[in-house]
VOPAGU-2260 file (C-alpha; in pm, 1 decimal, decimal comma):
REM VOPAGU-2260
SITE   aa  ch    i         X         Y         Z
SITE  UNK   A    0       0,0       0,0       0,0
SITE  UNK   A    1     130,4     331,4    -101,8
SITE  UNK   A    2     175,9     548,4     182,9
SITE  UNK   A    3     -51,2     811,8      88,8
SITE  UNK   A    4    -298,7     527,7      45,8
SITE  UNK   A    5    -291,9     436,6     423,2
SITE  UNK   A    6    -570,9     543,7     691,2
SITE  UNK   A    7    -522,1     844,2     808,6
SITE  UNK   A    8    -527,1     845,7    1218,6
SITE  UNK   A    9    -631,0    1146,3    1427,8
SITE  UNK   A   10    -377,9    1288,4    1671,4
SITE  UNK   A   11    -552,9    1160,4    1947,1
SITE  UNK   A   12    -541,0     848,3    1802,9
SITE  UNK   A   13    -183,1     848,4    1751,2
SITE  UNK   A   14      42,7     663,3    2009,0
SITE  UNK   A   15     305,0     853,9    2169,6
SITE  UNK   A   16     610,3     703,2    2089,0
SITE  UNK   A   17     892,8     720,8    2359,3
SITE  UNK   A   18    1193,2     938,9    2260,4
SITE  UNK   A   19    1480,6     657,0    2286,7
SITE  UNK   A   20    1305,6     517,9    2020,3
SITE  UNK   A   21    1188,6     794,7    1818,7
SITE  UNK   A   22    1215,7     774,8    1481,3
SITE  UNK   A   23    1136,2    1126,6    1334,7
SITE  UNK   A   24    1282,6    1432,4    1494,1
SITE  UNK   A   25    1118,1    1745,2    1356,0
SITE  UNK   A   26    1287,6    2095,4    1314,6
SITE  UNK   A   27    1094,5    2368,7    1338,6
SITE  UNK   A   28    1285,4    2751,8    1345,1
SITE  UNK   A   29    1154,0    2931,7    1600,0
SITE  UNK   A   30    1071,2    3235,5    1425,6
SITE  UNK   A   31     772,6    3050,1    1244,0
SITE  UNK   A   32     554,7    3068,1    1528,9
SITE  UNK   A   33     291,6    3000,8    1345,5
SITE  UNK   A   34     388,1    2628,7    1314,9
SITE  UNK   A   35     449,9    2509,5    1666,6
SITE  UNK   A   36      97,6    2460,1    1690,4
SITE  UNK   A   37     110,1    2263,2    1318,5
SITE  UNK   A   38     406,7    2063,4    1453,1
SITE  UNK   A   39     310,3    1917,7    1722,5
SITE  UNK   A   40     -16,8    1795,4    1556,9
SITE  UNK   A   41     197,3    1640,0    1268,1
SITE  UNK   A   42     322,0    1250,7    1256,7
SITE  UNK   A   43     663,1    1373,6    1396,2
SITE  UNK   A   44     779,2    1114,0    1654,0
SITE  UNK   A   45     927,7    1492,3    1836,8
SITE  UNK   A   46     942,0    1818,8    1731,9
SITE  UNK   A   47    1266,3    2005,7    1817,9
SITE  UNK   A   48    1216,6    2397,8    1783,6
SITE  UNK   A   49    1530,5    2527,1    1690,9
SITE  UNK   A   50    1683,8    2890,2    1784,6
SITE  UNK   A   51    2009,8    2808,0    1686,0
SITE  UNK   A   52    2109,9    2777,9    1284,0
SITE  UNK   A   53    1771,4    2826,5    1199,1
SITE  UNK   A   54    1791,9    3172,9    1331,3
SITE  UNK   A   55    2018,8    3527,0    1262,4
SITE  UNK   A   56    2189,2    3604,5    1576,6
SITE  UNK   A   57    2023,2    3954,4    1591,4
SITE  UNK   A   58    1668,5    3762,0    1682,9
SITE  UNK   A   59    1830,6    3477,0    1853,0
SITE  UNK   A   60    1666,5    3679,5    2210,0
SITE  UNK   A   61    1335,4    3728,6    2058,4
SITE  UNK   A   62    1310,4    3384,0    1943,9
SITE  UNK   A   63    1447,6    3243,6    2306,5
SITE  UNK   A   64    1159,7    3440,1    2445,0
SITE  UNK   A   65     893,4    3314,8    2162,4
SITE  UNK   A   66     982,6    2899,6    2310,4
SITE  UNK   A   67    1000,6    2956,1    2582,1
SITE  UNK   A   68     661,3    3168,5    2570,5
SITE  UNK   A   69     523,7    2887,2    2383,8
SITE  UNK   A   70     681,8    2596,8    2629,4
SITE  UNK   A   71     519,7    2756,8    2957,6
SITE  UNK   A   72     205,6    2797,3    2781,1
SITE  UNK   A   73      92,1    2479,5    2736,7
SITE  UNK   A   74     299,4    2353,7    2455,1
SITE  UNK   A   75     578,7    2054,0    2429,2
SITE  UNK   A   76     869,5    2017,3    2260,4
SITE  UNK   A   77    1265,8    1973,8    2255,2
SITE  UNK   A   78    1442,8    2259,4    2176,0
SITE  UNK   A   79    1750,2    2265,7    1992,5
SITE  UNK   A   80    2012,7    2513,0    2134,8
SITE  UNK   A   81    2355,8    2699,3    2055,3
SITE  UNK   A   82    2672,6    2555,0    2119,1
SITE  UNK   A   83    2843,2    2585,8    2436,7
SITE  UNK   A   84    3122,2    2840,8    2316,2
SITE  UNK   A   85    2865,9    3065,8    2195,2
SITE  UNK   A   86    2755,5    3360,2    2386,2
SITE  UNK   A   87    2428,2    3267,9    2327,8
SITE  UNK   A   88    2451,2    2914,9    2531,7
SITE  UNK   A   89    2380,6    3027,5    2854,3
SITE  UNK   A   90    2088,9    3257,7    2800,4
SITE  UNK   A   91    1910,2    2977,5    2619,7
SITE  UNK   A   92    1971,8    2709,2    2934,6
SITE  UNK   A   93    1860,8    3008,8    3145,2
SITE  UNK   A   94    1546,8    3033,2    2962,3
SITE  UNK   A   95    1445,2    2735,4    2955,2
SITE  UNK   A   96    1505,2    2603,6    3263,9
SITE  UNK   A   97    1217,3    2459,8    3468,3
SITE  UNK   A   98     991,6    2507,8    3175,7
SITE  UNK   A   99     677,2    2254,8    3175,0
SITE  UNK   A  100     684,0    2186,8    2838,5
SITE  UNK   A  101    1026,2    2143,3    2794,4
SITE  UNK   A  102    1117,2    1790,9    2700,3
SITE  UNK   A  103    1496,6    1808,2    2622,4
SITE  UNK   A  104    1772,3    1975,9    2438,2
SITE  UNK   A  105    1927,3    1935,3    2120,0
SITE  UNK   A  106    2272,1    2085,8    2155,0
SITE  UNK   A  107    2461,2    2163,4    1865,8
SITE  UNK   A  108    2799,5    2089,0    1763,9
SITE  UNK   A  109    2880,4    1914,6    2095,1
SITE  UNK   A  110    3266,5    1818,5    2078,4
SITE  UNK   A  111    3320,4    1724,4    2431,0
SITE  UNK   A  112    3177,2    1494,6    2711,0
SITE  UNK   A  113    3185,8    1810,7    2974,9
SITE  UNK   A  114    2988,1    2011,9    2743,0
SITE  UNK   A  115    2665,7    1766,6    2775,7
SITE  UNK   A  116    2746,2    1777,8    3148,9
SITE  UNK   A  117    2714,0    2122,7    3169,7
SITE  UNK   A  118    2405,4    2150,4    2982,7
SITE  UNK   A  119    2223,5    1899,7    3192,2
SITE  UNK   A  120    2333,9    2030,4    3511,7
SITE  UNK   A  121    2253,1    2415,2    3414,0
SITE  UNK   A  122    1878,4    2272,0    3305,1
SITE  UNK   A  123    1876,6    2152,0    3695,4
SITE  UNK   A  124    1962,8    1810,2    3612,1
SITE  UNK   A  125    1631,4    1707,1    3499,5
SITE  UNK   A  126    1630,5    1709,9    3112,8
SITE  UNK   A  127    1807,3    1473,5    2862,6
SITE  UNK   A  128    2027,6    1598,4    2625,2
SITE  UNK   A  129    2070,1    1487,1    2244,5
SITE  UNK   A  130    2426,6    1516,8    2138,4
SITE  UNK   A  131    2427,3    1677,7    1811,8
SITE  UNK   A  132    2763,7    1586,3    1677,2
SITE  UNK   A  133    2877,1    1796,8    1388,4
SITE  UNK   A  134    3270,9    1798,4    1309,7
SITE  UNK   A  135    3572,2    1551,6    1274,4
SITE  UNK   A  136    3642,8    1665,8    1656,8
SITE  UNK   A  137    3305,1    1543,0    1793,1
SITE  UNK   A  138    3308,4    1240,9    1616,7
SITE  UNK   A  139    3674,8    1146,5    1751,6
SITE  UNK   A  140    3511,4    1259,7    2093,6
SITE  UNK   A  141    3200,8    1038,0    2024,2
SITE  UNK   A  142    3289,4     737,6    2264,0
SITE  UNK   A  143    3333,2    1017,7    2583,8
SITE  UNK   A  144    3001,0    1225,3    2443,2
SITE  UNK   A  145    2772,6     906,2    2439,2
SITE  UNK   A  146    2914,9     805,8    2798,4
SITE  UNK   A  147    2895,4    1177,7    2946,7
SITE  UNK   A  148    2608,3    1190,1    3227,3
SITE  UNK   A  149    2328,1    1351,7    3070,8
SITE  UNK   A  150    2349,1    1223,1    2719,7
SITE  UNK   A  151    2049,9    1078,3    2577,7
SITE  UNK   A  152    2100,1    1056,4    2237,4
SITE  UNK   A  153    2342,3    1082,0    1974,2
SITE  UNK   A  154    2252,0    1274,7    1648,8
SITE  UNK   A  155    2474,2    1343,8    1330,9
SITE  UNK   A  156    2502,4    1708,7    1165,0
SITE  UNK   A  157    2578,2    1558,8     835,6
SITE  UNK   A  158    2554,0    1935,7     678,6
SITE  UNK   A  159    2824,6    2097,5     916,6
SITE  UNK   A  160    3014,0    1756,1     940,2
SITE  UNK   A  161    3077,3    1769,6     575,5
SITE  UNK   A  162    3147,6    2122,2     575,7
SITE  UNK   A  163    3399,9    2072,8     863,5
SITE  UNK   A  164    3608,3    1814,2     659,9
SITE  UNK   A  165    3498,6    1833,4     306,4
SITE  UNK   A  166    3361,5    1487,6     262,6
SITE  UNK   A  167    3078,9    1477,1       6,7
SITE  UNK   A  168    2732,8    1387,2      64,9
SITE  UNK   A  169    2853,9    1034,9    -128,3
SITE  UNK   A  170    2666,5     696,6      87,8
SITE  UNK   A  171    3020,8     570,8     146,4
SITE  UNK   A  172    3194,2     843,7     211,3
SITE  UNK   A  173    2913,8     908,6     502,5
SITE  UNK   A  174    2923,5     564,0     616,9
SITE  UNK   A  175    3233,1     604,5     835,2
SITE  UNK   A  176    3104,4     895,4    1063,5
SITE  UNK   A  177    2745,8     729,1    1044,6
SITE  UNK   A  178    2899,8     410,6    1173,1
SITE  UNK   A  179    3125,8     529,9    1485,7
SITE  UNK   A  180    2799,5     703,4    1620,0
SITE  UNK   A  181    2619,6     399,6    1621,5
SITE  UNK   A  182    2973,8     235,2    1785,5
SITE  UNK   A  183    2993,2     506,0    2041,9
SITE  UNK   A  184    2621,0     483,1    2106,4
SITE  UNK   A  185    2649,6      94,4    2223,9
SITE  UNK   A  186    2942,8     156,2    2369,1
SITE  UNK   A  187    2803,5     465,0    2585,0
SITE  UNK   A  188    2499,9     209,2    2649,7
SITE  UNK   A  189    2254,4     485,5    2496,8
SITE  UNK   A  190    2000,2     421,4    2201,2
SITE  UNK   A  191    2073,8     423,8    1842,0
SITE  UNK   A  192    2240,4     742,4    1701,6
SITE  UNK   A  193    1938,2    1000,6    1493,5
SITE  UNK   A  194    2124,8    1036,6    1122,6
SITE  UNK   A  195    2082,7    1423,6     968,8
SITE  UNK   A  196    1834,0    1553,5     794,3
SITE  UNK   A  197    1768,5    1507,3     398,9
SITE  UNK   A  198    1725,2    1821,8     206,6
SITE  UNK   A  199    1498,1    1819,1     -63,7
SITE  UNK   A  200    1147,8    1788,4    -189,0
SITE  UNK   A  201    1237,6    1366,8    -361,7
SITE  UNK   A  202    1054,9    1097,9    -180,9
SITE  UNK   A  203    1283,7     814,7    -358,1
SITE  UNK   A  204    1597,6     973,2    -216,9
SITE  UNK   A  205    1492,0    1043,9     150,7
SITE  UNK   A  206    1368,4     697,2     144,0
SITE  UNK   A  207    1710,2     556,6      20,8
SITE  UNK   A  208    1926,3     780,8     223,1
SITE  UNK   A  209    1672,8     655,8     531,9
SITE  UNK   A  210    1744,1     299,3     458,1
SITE  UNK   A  211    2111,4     366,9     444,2
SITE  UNK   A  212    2081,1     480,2     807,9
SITE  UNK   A  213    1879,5     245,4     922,3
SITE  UNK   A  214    2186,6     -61,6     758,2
SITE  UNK   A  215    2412,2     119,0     937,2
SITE  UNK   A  216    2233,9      85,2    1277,9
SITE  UNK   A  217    2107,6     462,0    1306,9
SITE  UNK   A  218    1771,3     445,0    1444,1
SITE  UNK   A  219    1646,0     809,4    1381,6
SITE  UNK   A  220    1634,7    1086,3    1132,2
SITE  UNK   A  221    1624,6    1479,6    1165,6
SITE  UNK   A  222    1352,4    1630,6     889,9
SITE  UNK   A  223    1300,8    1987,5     797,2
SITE  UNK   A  224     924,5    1964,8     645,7
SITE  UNK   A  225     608,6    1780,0     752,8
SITE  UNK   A  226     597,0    1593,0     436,3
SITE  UNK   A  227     896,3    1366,5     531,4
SITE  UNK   A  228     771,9    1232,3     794,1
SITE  UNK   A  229     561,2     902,9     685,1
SITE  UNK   A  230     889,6     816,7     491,3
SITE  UNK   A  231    1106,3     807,7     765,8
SITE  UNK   A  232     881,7     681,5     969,4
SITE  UNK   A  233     797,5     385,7     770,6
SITE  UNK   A  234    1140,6     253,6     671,8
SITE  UNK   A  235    1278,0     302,7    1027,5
SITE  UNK   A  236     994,5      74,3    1181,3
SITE  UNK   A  237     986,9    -279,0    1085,6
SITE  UNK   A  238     801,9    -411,5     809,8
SITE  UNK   A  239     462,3    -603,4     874,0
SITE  UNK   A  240     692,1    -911,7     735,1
SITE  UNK   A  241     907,4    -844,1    1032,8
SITE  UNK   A  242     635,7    -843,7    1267,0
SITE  UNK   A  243     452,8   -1156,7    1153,4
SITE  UNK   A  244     822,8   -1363,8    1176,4
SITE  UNK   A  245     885,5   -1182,9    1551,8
SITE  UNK   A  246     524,7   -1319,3    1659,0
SITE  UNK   A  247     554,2   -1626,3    1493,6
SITE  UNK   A  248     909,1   -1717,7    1637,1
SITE  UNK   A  249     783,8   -1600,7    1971,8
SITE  UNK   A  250     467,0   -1808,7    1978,2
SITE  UNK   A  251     700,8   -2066,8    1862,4
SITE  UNK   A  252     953,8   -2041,4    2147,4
SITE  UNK   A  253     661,5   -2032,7    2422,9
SITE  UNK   A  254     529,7   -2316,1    2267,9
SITE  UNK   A  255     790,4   -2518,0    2319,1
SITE  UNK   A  256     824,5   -2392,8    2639,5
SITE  UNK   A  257    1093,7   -2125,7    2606,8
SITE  UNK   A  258    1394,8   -2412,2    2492,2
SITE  UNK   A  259    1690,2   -2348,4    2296,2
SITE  UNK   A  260    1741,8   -2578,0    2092,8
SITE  UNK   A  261    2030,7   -2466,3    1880,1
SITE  UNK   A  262    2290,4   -2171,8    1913,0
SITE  UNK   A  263    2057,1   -1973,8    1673,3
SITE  UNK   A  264    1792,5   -1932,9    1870,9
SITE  UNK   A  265    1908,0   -1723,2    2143,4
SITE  UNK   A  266    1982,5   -1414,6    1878,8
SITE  UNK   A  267    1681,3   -1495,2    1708,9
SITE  UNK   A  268    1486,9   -1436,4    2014,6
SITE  UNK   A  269    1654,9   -1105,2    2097,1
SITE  UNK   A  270    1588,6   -1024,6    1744,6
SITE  UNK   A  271    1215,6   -1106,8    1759,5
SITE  UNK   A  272    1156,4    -933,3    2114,1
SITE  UNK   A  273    1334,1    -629,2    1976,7
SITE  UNK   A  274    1095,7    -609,0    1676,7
SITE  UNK   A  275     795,3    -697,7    1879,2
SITE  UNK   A  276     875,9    -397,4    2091,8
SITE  UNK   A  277     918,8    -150,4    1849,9
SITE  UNK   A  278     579,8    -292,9    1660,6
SITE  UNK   A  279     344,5    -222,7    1984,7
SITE  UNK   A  280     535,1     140,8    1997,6
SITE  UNK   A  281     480,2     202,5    1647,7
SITE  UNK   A  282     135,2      45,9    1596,5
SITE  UNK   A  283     280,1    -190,0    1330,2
SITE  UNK   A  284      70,8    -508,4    1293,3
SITE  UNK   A  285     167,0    -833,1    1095,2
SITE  UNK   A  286      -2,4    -920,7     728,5
């Protein structure tokens, strides 16, 4: 079924998927006011407002003020902040501390373990933070970053990252960066890594750069429009073929009650509970 094809399902219908495994992470710049509201009522998994590239530094105070305006008034979101050797770094954990609707931060171009530290302990402690790793230094630093207390998540600023060492936008070439996230993100004993954002308006190519990630172990993407989002999130949940093997091999096992009868079946049962998990989060069923 074509995914346009599909029922459509009401917000309030809509499951609320936990952020370790979110799949689709949406940036909004928060100088479009007007489409918090529009966010947060899309299929994003999370919607990350985000007052740091997305906005000149002359209106980086107004927009501070305009989330957090929007976070104490009833609204929810992550919000993606400026790095830590800004100026701008400490006014935006100021502001947001102890909002309500404050779920997390997203803080950009994190190249050290201390600088997650800080973050969490400036937001009182209280508030995971996605490490958004965008440079050849964060990745070395990715193994102390995914470990650091406070970190959450890894994410990948494939833009800045390429910009930083002049590696194209090529699937190998990004394979190497992709792939010691998802390392330092087992290692670090956090969730998979969220990849970076596709830019563009092509369907086929955010789905194949989406399957990439999803190979290489990355378990989330960053979007930039509304229209992504049931691509990404249908090729980073499993397929209803994956579901109907997980609940088959599952009935299976307690059939026989729960013996292992080969060396097989011990990753196949990790495998299947893994899958069976993600399909009640997503709301994937079997056909």
């Amino acid at each position: 079924m074509a995914i346009d094809d599909r029922p459509r399902t009401s917000t309030s219908e809509r499951r609320a998927v936990p952020a370790e495994i979110s799949r689709s992470w949406l940036l909004v710049a928060a100088t479009a006011e007007h489409g918090f509201d529009r966010a947060a009522r899309s299929r994003a998994d999370q919607v990350v407002l985000d007052i740091e590239d997305a906005v000149d530094p002359k209106r980086k105070p107004e927009a501070r003020a305009t989330v957090a305006a929007w976070l104490a008034g009833g609204g929810s979101a992550w919000v993606r902040i400026n790095d830590v050797t800004t100026p701008f770094w400490a006014d935006d954990v100021e502001a947001l501390r102890g909002l309500p609707g404050l779920r997390g931060v997203v803080l950009a171009k994190t190249e050290a373990a201390e600088q997650v530290t800080d973050t969490w302990h400036r937001l009182g402690g209280t508030h995971p933070v996605v490490a958004l790793v965008e440079s050849a230094l964060g990745i070395e630093e990715s193994t102390a970053i995914a470990r650091a207390k406070g970190a959450f998540r890894l994410a990948f600023g494939s833009g800045d990252y390429r910009r930083d060492t002049g590696t194209s936008a090529d699937t190998l070439a990004m394979a190497y960066p992709r792939s010691r996230l998802v390392v330092a993100s087992r290692v670090g004993d956090l969730p998979g890594p969220i990849d970076g954002p596709t830019v563009g308006t092509s369907h086929p190519i955010l789905r194949e750069q989406a399957q990439v990630a999803v190979a290489l172990g990355l378990t989330g993407k960053l979007c930039l429009d509304t229209d992504q989002l049931p691509v990404i999130n249908e090729v980073i949940s499993p397929t209803p073929a994956d579901v109907a093997w997980a609940r088959d091999f599952l009935d299976d096992f307690e059939a026989r009650d729960r013996m292992v009868r080969d060396g097989s079946d011990l990753p196949r049962l990790g495998r299947a509970q893994k899958i069976e998990r993600l399909a009640q989060a997503f709301g994937v069923e079997p056909r």
